[in-house]
N, C-alpha and C positions, 0 to 999 in steps of 0.2 A: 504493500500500500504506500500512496505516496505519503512525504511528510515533507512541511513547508513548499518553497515556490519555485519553480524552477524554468526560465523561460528563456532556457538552448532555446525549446521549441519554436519559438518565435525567430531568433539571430539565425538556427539553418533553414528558415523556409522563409526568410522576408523578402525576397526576392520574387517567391509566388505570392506574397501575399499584395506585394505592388501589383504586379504586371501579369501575374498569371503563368502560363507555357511562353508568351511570347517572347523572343520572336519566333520560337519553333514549335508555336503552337496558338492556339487561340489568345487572344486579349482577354486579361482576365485581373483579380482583385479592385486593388483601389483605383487603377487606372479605368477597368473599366467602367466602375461607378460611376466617374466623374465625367466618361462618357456617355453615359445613360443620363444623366443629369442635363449635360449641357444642350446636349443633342435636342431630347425631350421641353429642356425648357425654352430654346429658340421655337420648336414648331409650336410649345403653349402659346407662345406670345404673339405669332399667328393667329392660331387658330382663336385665342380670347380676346383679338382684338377686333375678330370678324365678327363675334358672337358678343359683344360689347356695344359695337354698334349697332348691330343688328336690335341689341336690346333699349336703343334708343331711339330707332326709325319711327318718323312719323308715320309709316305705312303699316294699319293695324296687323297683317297678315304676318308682317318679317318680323314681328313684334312678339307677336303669339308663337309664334314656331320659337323664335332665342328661347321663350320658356319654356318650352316643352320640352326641349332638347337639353336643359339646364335642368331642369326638376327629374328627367330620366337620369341624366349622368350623377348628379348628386345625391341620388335616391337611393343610389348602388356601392360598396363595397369598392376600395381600390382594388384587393385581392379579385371581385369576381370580375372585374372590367378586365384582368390580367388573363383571366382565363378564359373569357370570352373573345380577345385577341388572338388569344396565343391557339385557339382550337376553331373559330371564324374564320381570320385572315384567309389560312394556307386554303379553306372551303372556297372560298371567296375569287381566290388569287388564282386557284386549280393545280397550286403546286405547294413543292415545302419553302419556308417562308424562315430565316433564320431567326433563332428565340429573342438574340438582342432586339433586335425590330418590331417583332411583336410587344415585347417589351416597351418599347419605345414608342411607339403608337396608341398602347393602353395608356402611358403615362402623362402622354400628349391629349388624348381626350378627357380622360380626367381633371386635369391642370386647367386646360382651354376655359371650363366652366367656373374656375374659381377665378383665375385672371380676369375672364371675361367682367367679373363683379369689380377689379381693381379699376378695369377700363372705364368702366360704366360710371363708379364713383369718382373717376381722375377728371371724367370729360364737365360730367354733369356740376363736378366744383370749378369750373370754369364760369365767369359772370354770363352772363347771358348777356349784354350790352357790349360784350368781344365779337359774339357772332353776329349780332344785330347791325355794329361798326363795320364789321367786314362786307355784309350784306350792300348797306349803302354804298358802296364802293362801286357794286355792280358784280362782286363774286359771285358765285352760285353756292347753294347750299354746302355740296360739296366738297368746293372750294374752301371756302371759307374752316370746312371743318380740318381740311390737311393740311394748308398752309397758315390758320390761325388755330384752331381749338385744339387740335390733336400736338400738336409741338409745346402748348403751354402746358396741356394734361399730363405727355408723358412725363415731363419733368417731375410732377407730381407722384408719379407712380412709382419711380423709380425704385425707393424704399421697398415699398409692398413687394416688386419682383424679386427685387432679393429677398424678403424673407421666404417667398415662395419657393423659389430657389433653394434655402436652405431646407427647405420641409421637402421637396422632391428630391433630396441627396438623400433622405432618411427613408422616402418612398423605397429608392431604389433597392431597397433590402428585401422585399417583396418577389421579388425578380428569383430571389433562390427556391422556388414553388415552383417552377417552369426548367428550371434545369442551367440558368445563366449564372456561367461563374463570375459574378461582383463581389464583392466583399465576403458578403456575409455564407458565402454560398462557400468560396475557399477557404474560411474560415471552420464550417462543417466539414470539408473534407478534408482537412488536416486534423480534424479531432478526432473527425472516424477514423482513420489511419495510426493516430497517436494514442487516443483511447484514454491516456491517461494525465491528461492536459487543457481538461477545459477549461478552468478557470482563467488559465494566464493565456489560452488563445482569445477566450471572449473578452477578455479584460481590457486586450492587447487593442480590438478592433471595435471597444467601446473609448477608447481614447482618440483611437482614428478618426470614427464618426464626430465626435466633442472636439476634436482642434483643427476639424473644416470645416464643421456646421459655426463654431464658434468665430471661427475666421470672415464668414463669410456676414455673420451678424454684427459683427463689428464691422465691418463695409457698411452694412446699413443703415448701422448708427452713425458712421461718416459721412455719410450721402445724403441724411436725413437733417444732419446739423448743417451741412454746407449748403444743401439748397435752404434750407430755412434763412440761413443768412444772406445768404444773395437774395432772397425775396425780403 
């Protein structure tokens, strides 16, 4: 049995637990987290800022549907949005579909719906006598919202995307349910091989998660004080 702590286990395999097999093998630990992260959180920012306006269209129809499609995606489980990807797609697609992507598609529709509410709230604290100004000009609706509303808003946002950001790096732990080596996923299959090291392997990749989730929320607290001051 063991006694006390002992974490060789950690110093001979940190090299998988960065990068996985790569390069002579899949991408895999904390690297690819943080590409499941980044990847996923660019197509959020898409996808919530289409479904942000849409939830602000004077046109009742684009109006109702942003809800419907907001109140289905939030209605549901990350986990089963995950499995619903990962066993839809490849149905969808008519072939096999690799898991990072599915992954990353689930993470992207889920996100899309809660950004979408950043956007909504970013645009809507905008005066309304900014789009009105713009109007008189001779803009078009439009107009006026890409070249006036939406460049004041995003500034506004910017905080929230990072925190969001840091909550889809914690998502990405989810992903080891489907078979994708991230973190948390190498992390299990170094215990199960080790058997007698869990402590100081979870320990090791609760600290990981805490000094880039931390890192990154300190960004936000930076970004949060600097545009407050410039405004």
């Amino acid at each position: 049995m063991q006694t006390g702590f002992d974490f060789t286990v950690i110093w001979t395999n940190i090299t998988y637990f960065f990068i996985g097999r790569f390069p002579h093998g899949a991408l895999g630990g904390i690297a690819l987290t943080l590409y499941l992260a980044v990847v996923s959180c660019i197509l959020s920012f898409i996808g919530g800022l289409f479904l942000g306006l849409m939830g602000i269209s004077h046109n009742k129809p684009i109006r109702y549907l942003s809800t419907v499609i907001l109140n289905i995606i939030r209605g549901m489980p990350l986990l089963m949005v995950i499995f619903w990807m990962y066993f839809l797609l490849p149905a969808l697609m008519g072939g096999n579909i690799n898991e990072s992507w599915t992954v990353i598609m689930a993470l992207t529709l889920f996100t899309s719906a809660y950004m979408s509410q950043i956007v909504k709230a970013g645009v809507e604290g905008i005066p309304r006598g900014q789009t009105e100004a713009a109007l008189s000009t001779g803009l078009r609706p439009w107009q006026a919202m890409i070249y006036i509303v939406l460049p004041q808003g995003l500034r506004n946002m910017i905080p929230s995307f990072v925190n969001q950001f840091v909550s889809m790096i914690k998502d990405t732990s989810l992903a080891f349910i489907v078979g994708v080596s991230e973190l948390t996923h190498v992390a299990t299959q170094i215990n199960n091989r080790t058997i007698i090291y869990p402590t100081e392997i979870f320990f090791f990749i609760a600290v990981i998660y805490f000094i880039i989730c931390y890192a990154f929320t300190s960004l936000s607290r930076w970004l949060e004080k600097r545009l407050a001051w410039k405004r």
